[in-house]
C-alpha positions as CSV (number, residue, x, y, z in Angstrom):
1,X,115.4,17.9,132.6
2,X,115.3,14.1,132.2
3,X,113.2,12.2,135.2
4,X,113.7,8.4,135.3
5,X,111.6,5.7,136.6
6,X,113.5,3.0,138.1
7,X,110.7,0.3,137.4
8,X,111.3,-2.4,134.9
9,X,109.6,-2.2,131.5
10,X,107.8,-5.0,129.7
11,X,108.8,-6.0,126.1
12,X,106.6,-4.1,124.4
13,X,106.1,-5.4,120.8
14,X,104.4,-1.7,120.3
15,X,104.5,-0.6,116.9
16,X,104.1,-2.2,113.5
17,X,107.7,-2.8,112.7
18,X,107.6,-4.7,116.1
19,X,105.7,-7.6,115.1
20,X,106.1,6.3,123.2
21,X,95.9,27.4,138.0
22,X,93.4,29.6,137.8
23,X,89.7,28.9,138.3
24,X,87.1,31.1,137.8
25,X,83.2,31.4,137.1
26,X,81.9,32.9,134.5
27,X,78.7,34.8,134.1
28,X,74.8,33.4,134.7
29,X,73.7,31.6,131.8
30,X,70.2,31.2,130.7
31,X,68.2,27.5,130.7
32,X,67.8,25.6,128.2
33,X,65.2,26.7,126.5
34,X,63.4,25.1,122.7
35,X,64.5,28.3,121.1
36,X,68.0,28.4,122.7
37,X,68.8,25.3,122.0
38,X,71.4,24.0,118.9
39,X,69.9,20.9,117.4
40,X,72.6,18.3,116.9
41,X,72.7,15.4,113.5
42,X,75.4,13.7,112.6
43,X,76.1,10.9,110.8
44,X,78.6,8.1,112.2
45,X,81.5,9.1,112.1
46,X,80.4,13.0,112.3
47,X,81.7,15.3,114.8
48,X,81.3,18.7,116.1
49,X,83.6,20.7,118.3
50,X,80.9,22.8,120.0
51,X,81.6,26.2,121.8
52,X,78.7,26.8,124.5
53,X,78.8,30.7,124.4
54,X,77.1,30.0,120.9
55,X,74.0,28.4,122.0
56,X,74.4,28.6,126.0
57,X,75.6,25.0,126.1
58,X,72.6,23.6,125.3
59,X,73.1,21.0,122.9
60,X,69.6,18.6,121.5
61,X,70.4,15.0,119.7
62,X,67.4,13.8,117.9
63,X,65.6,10.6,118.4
64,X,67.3,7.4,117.8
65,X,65.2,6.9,114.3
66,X,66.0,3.0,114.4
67,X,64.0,0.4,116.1
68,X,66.8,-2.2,116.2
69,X,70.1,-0.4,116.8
70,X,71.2,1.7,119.2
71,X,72.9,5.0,119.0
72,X,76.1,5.7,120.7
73,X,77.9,9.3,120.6
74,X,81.2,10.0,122.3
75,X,81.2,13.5,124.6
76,X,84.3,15.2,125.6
77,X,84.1,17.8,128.2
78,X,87.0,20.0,127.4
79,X,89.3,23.3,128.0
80,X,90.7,24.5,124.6
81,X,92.7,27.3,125.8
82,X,95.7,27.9,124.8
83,X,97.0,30.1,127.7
84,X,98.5,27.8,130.4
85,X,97.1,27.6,134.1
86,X,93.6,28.1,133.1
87,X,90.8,26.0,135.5
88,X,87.0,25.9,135.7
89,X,84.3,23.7,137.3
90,X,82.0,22.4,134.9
91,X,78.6,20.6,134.6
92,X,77.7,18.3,131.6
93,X,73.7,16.6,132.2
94,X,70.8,16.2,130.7
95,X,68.0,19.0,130.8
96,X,64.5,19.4,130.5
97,X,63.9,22.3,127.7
98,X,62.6,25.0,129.6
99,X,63.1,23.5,133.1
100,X,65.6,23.9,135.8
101,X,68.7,22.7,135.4
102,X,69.3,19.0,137.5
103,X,71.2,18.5,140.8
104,X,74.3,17.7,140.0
105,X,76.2,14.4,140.6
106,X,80.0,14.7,141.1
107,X,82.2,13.2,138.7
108,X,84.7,11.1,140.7
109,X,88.1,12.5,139.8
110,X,91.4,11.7,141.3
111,X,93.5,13.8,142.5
112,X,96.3,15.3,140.8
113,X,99.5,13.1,141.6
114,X,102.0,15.2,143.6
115,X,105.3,16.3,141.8
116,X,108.4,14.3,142.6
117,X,112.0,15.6,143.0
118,X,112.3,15.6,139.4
119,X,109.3,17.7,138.6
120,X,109.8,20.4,141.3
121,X,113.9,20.3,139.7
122,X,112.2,20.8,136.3
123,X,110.0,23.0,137.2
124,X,112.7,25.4,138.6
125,X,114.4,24.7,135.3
126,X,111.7,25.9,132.9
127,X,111.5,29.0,135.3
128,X,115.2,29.5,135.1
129,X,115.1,29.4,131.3
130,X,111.8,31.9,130.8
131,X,114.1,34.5,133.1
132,X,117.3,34.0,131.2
133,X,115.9,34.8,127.5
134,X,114.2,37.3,129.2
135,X,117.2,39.1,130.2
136,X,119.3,38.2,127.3
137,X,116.9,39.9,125.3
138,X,116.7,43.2,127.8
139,X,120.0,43.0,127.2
140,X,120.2,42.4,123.1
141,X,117.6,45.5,123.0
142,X,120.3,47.6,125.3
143,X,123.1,47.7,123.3
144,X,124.3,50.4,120.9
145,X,122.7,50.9,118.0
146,X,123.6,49.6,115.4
147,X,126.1,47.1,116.8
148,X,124.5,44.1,115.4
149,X,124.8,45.7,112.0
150,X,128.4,46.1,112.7
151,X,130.5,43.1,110.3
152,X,132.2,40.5,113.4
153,X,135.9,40.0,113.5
154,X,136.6,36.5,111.7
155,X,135.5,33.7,114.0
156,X,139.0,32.0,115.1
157,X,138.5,27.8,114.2
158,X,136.9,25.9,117.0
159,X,139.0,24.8,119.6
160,X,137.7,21.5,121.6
161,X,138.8,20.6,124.8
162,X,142.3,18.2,124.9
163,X,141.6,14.5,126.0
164,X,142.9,14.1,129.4
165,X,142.5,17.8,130.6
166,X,140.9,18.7,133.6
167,X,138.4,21.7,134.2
168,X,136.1,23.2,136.5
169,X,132.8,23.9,136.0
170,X,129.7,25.4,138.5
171,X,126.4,22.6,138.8
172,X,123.7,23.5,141.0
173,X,123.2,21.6,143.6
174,X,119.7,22.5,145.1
175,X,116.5,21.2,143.7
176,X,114.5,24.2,144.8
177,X,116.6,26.8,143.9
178,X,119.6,27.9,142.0
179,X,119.4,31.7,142.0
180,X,122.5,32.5,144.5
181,X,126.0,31.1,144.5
182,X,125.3,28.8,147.8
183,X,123.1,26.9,145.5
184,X,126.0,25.6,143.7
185,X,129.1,23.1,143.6
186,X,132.6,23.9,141.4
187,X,133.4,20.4,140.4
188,X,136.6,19.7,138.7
189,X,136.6,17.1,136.3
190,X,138.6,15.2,133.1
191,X,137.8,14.8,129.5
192,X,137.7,11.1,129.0
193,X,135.9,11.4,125.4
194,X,136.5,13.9,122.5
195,X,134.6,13.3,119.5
196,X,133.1,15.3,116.2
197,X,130.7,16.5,117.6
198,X,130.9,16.1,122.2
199,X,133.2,16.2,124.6
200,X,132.8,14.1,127.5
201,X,133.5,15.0,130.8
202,X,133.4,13.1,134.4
203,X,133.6,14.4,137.7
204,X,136.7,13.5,139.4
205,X,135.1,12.7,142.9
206,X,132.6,10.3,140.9
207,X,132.0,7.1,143.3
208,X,133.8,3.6,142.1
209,X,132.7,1.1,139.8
210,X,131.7,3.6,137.5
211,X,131.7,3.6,133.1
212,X,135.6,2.5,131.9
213,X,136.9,4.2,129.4
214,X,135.5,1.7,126.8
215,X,131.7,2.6,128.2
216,X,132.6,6.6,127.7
217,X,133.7,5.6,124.1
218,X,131.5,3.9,123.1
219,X,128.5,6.7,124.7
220,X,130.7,9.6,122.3
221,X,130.4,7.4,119.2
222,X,126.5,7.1,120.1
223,X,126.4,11.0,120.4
224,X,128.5,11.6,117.4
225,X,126.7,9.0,115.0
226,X,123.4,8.9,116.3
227,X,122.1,11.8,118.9
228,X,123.6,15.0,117.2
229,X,123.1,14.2,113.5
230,X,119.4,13.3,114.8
231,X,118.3,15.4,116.9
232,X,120.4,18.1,114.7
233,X,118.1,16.9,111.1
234,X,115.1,16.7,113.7
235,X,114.9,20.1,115.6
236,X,117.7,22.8,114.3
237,X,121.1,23.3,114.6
238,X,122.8,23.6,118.4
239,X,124.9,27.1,119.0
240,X,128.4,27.1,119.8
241,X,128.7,29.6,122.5
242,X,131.9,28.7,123.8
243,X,133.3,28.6,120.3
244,X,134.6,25.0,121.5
245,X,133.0,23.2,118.3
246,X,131.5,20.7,120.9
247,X,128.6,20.0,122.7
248,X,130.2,18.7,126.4
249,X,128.3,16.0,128.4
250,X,129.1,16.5,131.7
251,X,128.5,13.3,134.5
252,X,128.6,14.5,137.7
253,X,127.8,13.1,141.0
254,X,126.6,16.8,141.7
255,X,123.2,15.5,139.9
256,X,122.7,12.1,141.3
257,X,122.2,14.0,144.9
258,X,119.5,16.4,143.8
259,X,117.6,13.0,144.4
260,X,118.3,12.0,148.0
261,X,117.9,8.1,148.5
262,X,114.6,8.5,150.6
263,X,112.8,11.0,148.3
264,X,113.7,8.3,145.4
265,X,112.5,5.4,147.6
266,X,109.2,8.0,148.3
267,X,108.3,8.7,145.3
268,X,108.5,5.2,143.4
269,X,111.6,5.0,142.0
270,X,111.5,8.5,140.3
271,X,115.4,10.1,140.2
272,X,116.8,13.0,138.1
273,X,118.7,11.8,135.6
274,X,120.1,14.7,133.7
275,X,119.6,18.1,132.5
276,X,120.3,21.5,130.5
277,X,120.7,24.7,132.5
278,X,119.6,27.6,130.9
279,X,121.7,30.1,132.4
280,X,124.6,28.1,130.5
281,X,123.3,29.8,127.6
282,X,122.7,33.3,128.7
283,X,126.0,35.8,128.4
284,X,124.7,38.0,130.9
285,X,124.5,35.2,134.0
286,X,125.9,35.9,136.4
287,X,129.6,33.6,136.5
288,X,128.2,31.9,139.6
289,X,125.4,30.5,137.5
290,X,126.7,30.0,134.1
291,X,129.3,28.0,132.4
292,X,129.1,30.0,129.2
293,X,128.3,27.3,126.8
294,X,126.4,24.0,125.6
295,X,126.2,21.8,128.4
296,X,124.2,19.5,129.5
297,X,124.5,17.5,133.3
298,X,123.9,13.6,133.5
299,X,123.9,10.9,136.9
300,X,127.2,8.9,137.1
301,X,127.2,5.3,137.9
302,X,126.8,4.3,141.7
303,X,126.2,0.4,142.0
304,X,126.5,0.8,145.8
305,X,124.2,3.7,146.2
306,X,126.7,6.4,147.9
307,X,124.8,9.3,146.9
308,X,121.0,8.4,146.6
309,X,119.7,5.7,144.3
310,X,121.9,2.8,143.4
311,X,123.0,3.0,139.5
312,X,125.0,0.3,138.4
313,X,127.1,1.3,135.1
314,X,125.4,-1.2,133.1
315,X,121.8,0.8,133.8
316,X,124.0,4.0,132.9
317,X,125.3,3.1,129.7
318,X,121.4,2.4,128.2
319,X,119.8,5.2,130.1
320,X,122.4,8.0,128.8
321,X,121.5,7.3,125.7
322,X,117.9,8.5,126.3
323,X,119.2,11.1,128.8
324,X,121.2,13.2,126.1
325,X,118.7,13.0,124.0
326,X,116.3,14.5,125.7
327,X,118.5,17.4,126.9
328,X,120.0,17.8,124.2
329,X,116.4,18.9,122.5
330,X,116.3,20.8,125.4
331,X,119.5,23.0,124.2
332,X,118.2,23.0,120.5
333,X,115.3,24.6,121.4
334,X,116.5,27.1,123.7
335,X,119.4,28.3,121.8
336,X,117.3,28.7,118.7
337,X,114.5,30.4,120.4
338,X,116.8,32.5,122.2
339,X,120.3,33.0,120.6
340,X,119.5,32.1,116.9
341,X,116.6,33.3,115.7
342,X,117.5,36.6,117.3
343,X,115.1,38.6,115.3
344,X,112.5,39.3,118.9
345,X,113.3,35.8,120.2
346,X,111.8,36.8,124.1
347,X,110.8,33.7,125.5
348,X,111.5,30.2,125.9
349,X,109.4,27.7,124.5
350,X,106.5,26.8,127.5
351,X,107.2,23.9,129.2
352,X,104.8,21.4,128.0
353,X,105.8,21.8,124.5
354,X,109.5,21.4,125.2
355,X,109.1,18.2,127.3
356,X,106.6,16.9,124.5
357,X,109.5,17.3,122.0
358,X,112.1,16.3,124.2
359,X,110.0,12.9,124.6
360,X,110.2,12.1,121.0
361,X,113.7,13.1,120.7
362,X,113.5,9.7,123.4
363,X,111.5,8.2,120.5
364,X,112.8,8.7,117.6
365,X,116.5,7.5,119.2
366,X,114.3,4.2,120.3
367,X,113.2,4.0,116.7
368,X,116.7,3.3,115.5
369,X,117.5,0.7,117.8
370,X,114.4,-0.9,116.9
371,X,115.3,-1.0,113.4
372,X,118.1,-2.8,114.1
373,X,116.4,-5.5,115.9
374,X,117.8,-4.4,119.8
375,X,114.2,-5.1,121.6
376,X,115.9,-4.2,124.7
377,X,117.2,-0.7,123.7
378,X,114.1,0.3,122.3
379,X,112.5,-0.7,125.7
380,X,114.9,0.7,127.7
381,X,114.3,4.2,125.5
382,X,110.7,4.2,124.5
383,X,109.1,2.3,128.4
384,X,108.7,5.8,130.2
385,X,106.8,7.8,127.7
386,X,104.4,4.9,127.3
387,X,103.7,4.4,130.9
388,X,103.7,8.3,131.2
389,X,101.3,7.9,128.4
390,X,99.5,5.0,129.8
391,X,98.9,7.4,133.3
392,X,97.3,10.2,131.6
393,X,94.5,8.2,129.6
394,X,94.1,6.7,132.9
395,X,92.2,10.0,134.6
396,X,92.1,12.8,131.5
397,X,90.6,15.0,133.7
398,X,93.1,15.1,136.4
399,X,95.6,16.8,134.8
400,X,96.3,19.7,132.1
401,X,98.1,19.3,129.0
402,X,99.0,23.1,128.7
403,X,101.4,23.9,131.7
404,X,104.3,26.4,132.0
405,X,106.2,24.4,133.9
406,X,106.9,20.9,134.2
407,X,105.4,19.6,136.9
408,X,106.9,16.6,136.8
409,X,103.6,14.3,137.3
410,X,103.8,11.1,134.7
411,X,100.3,12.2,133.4
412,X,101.1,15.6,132.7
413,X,104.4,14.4,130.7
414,X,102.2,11.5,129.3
415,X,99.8,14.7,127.8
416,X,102.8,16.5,126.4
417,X,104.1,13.8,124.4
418,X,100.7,11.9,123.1
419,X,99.9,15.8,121.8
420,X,103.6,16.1,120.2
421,X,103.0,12.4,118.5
422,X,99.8,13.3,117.0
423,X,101.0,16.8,116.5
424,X,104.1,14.4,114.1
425,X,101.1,12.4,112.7
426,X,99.3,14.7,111.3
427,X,101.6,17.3,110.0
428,X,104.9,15.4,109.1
429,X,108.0,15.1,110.2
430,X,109.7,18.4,109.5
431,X,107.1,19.9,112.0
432,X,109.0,19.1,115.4
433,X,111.5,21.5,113.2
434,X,109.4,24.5,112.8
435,X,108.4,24.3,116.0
436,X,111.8,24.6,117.5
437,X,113.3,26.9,114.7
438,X,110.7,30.4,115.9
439,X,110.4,32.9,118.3
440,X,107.0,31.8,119.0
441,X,106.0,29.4,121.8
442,X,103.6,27.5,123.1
443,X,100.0,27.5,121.4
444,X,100.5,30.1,119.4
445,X,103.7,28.2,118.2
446,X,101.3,25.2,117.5
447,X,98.6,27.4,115.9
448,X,101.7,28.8,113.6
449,X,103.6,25.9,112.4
450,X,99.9,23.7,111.9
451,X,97.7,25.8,110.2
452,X,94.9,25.2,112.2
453,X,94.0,27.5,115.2
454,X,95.1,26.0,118.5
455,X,91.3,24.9,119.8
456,X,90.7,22.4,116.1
457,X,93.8,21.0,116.8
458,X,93.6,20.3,120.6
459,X,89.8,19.2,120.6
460,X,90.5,16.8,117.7
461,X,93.5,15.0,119.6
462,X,91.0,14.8,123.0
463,X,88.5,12.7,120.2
464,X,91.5,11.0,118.4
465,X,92.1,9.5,122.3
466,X,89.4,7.6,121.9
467,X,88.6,7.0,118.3
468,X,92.3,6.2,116.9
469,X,92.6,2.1,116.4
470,X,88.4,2.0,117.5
471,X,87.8,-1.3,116.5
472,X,84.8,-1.3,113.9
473,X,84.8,2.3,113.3
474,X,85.9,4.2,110.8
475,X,88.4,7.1,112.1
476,X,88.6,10.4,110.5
477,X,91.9,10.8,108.9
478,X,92.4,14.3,110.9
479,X,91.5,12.1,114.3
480,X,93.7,9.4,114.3
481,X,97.3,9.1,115.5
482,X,98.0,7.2,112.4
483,X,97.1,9.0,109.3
484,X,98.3,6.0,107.0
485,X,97.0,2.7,108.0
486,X,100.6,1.3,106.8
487,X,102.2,4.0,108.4
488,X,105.1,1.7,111.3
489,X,106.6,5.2,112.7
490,X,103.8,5.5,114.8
491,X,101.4,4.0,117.2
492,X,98.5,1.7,117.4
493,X,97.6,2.7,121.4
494,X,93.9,0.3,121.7
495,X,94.9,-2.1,119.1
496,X,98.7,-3.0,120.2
497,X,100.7,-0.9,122.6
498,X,98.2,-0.7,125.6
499,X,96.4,-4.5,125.0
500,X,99.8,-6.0,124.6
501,X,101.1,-4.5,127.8
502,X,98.3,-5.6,129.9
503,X,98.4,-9.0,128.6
504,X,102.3,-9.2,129.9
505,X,101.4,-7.4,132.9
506,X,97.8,-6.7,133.7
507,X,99.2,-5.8,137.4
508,X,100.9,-2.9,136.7
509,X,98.6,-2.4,133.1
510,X,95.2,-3.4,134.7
511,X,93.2,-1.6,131.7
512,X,93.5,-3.3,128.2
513,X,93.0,1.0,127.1
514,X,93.2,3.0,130.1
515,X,90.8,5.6,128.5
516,X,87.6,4.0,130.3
517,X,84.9,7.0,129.4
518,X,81.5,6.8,131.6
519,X,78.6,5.4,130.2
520,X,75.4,7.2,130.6
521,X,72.1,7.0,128.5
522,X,71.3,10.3,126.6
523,X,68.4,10.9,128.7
524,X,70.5,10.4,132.2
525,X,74.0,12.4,132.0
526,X,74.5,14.2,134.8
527,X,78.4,14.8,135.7
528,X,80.8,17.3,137.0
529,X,83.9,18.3,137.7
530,X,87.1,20.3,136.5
531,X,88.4,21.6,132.9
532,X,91.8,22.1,133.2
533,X,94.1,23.9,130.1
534,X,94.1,21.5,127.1
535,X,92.4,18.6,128.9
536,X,89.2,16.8,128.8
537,X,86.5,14.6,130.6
538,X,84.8,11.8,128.3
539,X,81.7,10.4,128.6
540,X,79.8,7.7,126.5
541,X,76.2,8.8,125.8
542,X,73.8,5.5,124.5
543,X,70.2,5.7,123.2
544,X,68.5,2.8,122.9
545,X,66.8,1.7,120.0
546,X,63.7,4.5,119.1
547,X,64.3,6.3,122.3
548,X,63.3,10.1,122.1
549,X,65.2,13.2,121.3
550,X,67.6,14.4,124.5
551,X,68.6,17.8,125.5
552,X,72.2,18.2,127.2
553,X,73.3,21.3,129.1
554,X,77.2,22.0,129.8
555,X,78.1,24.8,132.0
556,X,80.0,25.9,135.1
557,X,76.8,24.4,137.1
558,X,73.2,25.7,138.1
559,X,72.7,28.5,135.8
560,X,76.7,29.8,135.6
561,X,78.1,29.4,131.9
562,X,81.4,28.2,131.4
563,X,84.5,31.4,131.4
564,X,85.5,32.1,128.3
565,X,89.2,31.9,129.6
566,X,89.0,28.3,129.7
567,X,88.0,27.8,126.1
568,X,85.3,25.2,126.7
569,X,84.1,23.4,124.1
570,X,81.9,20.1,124.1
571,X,83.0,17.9,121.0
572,X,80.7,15.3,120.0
573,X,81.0,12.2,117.8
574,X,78.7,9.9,117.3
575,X,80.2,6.4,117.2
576,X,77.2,4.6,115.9
């Protein structure tokens, strides 16, 4: 499901080529103690991902050797989990070896933002799609044996709809549920675009002053030259359920009212502006639900606001493009994971995952328009991932990267795609691929296509948050979002996105990096607050120039250790 904004977007002369629960308490842990605890050395530049079951989170530094500089070391607070809806108070401060631990002081987090209409719409979605490979498997596993050994009568050629023709079709029509018939509209509407590759339909009943034919045209060359080969070489090949040969884009005004003009005005601006419904893709949906093959569901243009938000077709024809890109990821990855790679596909991907990729399907479209100069495309494209971005880095602590469902906060889809783009970074460009091309999902999918298990590569991109672009430091390679310094098919967050936005407008920017750790001295670090799956608190930890040896203790608080559910780790860098 695609959420919009309705906020305008700065230029933003972004990239180089431009000059996007549970909570629980684990068991009492000991104090720190000279014998307990891990002495810690690094160089600059060093790091150490540090689990506290190891040494019962009690973590020395050594005395700042130097009698002119200071030292300075990076500490992130952070859940490594890989299992979603994981949650645990924590306690990072300084202790006295042998001692009690200190009172604590509580770190000042703000609260979670509440979902929108879109995120409550997406998070039914991602529910819908976990219960419908569910039950297409139950019902792959069911059938005779042997009947998928059995050679299939020859497929008859692809037959896509005939330009002009009129069809009905089933759209849910409730944002908080579509499990019963009620919960949905029959809409009939007309092909007005037949291409290579996507047939576009619009609803008959859609309000006036909509797209002209020209507009529609012009969106099925887009699809058929740009969106499907991409997203197609990108993520996997689509299925062709309804043995139709096409992919049909259906705009419906069925979609615009999921987002009722108040809850749009409520919530900022925030509208859904599309989105692929799993049950389209499950044979054995019921025929209330389904429409039995690849479909995705997008706004249509209202410049008088009929039906909730006012769309003028103008804002329609640039925000489509984004819109079936995004979905149309959507439908790669849930037809490969559960109608291609049939060999034990059970699941759907989890959701943060397939919003991360979904995002940077968004980018990668932006890309192209930027390399043909359009500014205002790319803007248009790329403008909500960075301010989703932008949100997150904001309060890291406030939100989890690892959920199962969208929840439809900025932040949290800020997390998923930052993770996706250093996921790309690091491990190339065929990766989004492998991802979506498995049975696998979620972190076990990461651990799998990467390499690396799940809690290196998560605890590396909390520290590459702060380290990437760090002027006058020298990044590690593996913690950076740009593993080539040449690299322009990435980002430069500190350096250009974030400072060039607040520049242009420091109202709605006011930070010139919204990452803004604490800063304590070594010998006074005393916070708290809340791990939450995959994300991560910072704090800045300075010794002054020959200042003694400190002792830090991280824990659930008082003498409780941290659960091992919520795979703490404290990673530690020292910056200089």
């Amino acid at each position: 499901m695609k959420p919009r904004i309705a906020t305008r977007i700065v230029s933003l002369a972004l990239v180089a080529t431009a000059a996007c629960s549970k909570d629980s308490t684990g068991p009492a842990a000991p104090t720190c103690s000279a014998a307990l605890a891990s002495p810690l050395t690094l160089a600059i530049g060093a790091y150490a991902l540090i689990d506290p079951a190891s040494d019962g989170g009690c973590v020395t530094f050594p005395a700042n050797a130097s009698t002119t500089d200071s030292a300075e070391y990076l500490l992130v607070a952070q859940s490594a989990t890989g299992d979603t809806g994981q949650a645990s108070p924590f306690a990072l401060r300084t202790a006295t070896l042998g001692a009690a631990p200190m009172l604590l002081a509580q770190l000042q987090e703000p609260p979670a933002a509440a979902p929108t209409p879109a995120g409550r719409f997406d998070a039914l979605l991602r529910r819908l799609g976990s219960e419908h490979a569910a039950r297409a498997a139950a019902a792959r596993s069911s059938a005779l044996p042997g009947a998928a050994l059995r050679s299939p009568s020859p497929a008859p050629a692809p037959a896509p709809p005939v330009l002009g023709s009129l069809r009905q079709f089933t759209v849910c029509a409730n944002e908080t549920s579509c499990g019963a018939a009620a919960d949905f509209k029959t809409v009939g509407a007309r092909v007005l675009a037949v291409g290579a590759h996507v047939a576009i339909y619009v609803d008959t009943l859609a309000p006036a002053g909509g797209l002209n034919s020209a507009d529609i045209d012009t969106l099925r060359q887009v699809f058929d030259t740009l969106l499907y080969p991409l997203d197609s070489a990108t993520f996997g090949a689509v299925s062709d359920l309804d043995a139709n040969g096409v992919v049909i884009a259906l705009m419906t005004p069925v979609v615009n009212s999921l987002t009722t003009k108040a809850a749009c005005t409520a919530s900022g601006g925030a509208y859904i502006a599309g989105f692929f419904f799993p049950a389209d893709l499950d044979p054995s949906a019921p025929a209330f639900q389904t429409n039995g093959g690849e479909i995705f569901y997008s706004i249509v243009a209202d410049p008088n606001g009929t039906l909730s938000c006012a769309h003028s077709a103008t804002a329609i024809k640039t925000g489509t493009l984004g819109t079936f890109a995004h979905e149309f990821q959507h439908m790669i990855n849930y037809a490969q994971h559960t109608l291609i790679q049939i060999q034990g596909g059970t699941v759907s991907e989890e959701g943060w995952l397939d919003e991360g990729l979904s995002q940077y399907a968004e980018e990668l479209t932006a890309r192209r328009y930027l390399q043909a100069g359009d500014m205002a495309t790319w803007d248009q494209l790329v403008g909500n991932d960075v301010v989703d971005a932008y949100q997150y880095l904001t309060a890291t602590g406030a939100s989890p990267l690892l959920i199962e469902f969208d929840q439809g906060t900025q932040a949290e889809r800020g997390a998923s795609w930052l993770f996706t783009r250093y996921l790309v970074d690091q491990y190339g460009a065929a990766l989004p691929g492998r991802l979506v091309q498995t049975t696998l999902a979620g972190a076990a999918n990461v651990a799998a296509q990467t390499g690396h298990g799940f809690d290196t590569t998560v605890t590396r991109w909390a520290l590459a948050n702060w380290v990437s672009d760090l002027p006058g430091f020298v990044t590690p390679p593996e913690l950076s979002y740009v593993s080539n310094v040449q690299d322009t098919t990435s980002w430069h967050f500190r350096t250009r996105t974030f400072a060039s936005l607040h520049q242009q407008d420091p109202n709605t920017f006011p930070f010139a990096y919204p990452l803004v750790p604490t800063v304590r001295a070594g010998s006074t670090v005393n916070l708290s607050g809340t791990l939450r799956s995959g994300s991560g608190v910072y704090v800045r930890a300075l010794q002054a120039p020959g200042a003694p040896a400190f002792t830090l203790l991280f824990n659930s608080g008082g003498n409780s250790a941290l659960p091992a559910a919520v795979g703490p780790r404290l990673n530690v860098i020292r910056i200089r």
